[in-house]
C-alpha positions as CSV (number, residue, x, y, z in Angstrom):
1,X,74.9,42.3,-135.1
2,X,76.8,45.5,-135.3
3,X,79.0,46.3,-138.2
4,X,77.0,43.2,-140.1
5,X,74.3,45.9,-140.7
6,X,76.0,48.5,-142.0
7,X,77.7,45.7,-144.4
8,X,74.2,45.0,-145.3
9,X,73.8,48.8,-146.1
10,X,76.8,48.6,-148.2
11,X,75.6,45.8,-150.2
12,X,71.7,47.3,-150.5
13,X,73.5,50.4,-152.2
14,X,74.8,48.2,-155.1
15,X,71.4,47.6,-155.9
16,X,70.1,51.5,-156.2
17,X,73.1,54.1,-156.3
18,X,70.5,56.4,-156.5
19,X,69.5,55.9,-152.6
20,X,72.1,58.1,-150.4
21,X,74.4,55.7,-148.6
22,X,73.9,57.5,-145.2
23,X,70.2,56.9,-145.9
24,X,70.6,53.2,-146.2
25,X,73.3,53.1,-143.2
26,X,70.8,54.5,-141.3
27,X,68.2,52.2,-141.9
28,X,69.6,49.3,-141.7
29,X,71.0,50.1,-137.8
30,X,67.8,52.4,-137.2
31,X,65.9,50.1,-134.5
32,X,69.3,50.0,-132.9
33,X,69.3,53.6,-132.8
34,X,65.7,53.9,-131.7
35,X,66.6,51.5,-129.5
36,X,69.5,53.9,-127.9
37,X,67.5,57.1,-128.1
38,X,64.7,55.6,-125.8
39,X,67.4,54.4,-123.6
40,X,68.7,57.8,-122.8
41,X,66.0,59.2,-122.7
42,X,64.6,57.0,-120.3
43,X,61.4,55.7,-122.0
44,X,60.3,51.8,-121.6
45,X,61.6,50.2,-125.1
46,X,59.4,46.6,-123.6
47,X,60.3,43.7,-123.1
48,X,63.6,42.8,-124.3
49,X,63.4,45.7,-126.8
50,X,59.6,44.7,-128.1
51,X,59.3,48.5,-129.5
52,X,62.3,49.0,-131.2
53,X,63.1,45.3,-132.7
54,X,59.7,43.6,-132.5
55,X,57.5,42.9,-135.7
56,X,55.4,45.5,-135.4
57,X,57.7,48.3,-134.6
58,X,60.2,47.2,-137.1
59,X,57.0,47.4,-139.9
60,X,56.2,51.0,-138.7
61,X,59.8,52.3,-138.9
62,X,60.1,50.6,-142.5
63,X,57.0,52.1,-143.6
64,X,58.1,55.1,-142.5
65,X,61.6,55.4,-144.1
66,X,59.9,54.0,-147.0
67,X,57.0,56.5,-147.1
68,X,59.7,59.5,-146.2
69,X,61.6,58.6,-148.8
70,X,59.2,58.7,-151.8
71,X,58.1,62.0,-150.6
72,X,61.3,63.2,-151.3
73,X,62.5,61.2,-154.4
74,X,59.6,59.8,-155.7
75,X,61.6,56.3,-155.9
76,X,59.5,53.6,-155.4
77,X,61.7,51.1,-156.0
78,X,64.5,53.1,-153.9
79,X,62.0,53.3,-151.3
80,X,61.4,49.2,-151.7
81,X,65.1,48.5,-150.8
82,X,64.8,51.8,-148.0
83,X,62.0,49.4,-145.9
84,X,63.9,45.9,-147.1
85,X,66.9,47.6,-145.4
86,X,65.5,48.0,-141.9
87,X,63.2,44.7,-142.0
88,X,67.1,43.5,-142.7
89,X,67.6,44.4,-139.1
90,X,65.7,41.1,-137.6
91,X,66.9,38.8,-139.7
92,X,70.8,39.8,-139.1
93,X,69.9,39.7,-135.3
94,X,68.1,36.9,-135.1
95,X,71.6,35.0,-135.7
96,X,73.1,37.4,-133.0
97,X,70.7,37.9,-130.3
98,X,67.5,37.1,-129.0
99,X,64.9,39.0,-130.1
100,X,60.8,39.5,-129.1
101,X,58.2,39.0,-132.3
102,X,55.2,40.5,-131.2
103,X,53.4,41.3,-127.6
104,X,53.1,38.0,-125.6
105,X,55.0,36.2,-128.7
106,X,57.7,33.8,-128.5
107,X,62.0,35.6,-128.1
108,X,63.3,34.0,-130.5
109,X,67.0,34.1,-131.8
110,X,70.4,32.4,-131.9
111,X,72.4,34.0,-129.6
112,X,75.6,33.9,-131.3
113,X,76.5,37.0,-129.1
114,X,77.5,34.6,-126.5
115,X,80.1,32.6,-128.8
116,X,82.1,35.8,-129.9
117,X,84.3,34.1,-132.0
118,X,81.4,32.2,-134.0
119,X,79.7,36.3,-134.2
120,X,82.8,37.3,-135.6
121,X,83.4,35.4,-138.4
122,X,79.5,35.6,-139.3
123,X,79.7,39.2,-139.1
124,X,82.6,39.2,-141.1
125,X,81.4,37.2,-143.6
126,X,77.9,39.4,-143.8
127,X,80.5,42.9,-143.8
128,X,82.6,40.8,-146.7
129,X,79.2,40.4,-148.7
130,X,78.1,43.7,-148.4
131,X,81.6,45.3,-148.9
132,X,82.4,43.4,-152.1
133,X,78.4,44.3,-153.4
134,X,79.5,47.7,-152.8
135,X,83.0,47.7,-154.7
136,X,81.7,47.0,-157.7
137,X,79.6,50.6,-157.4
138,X,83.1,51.7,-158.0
139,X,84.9,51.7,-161.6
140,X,87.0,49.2,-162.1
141,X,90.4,51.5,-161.4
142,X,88.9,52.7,-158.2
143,X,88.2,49.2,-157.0
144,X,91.6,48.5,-155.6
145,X,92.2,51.8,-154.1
146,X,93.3,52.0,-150.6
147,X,90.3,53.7,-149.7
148,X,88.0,51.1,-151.0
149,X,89.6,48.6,-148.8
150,X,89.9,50.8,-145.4
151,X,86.3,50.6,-146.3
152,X,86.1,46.4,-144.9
153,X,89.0,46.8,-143.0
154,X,87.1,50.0,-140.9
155,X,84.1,47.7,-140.5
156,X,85.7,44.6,-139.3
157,X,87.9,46.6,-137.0
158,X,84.6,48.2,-135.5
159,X,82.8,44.8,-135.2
160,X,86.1,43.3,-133.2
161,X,86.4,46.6,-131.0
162,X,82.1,46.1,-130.6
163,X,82.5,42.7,-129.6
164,X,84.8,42.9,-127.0
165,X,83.1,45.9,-125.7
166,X,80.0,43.7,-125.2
167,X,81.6,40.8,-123.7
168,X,83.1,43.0,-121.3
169,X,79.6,44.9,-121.2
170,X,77.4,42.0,-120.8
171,X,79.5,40.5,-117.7
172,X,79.2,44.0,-115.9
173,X,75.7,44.1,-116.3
174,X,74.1,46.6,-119.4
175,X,71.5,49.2,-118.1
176,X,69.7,49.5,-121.0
């Protein structure tokens, strides 16, 4: 799942406009971004990403947003959807990809990443959620802008220029 997250983002904003949007953006990609950082920096991430996307370390990065979070805005309810939004991650990839659970625990996961056509359309759908959760943050005038709409048409425009780069990735072999 690529652009699905950030729709989820999109659609966890509608619930608490308080929460900055970048906040939520990031936390709904932030094992994927975890994920990156110890790629380039060389460190073991585990098997098949086991410290960036398993249970555990998906816990400890919510936790942490979370905790973060009501430091700075005293929002415990903002901090609820914060941690809901990154424990989001492994239920949108689980569809996607295959995934570990815990150390020694099963990979589990759909693999929809090797029908492209079938991860398009759910990713659409999940952007077309989110995006239409996140219009109505709008006022009503504002909904129909052009803006609003190059919004979802951004998103799904990433996710088909992301899944083309991964088929293409994935038959040339990914490093990390």
């Amino acid at each position: 799942m690529y652009a699905g997250h950030l729709g989820f983002a999109l659609g966890a904003y509608s619930f608490r406009k308080t929460i900055p949007l970048w906040l939520l953006l990031i936390a709904a990609q932030f094992p994927d971004w975890l994920d990156a950082g110890m790629c380039i920096v060389n460190q073991n991430r585990g098997p098949m990403g086991l410290y960036t996307h398993g249970f555990q370390a998906l816990t400890l990065s919510a936790f942490g947003l979370a905790a973060l979070y009501v430091i700075v805005r005293r929002d415990l309810i903002g901090a609820g959807i914060v941690a809901l939004t990154v424990l989001s991650h492994y239920g949108l990839d689980y569809f996607t990809g295959l995934k570990p659970t815990w150390a020694g625990g099963p990979i589990v996961g759909l693999s929809l990443y090797s029908y492209p056509i079938v991860d398009l359309i759910l990713e659409t759908i999940t952007i077309f959620i989110g995006w239409t959760l996140y219009r109505r943050t709008f006022p009503k005038e504002a909904r129909s802008s052009l803006t609003v709409y190059a919004v979802l048409i951004a998103l799904i425009g990433f996710q088909v220029i992301a899944g083309i780069a991964f088929y293409f990735e994935v038959g040339g072999g990914m490093k990390c």
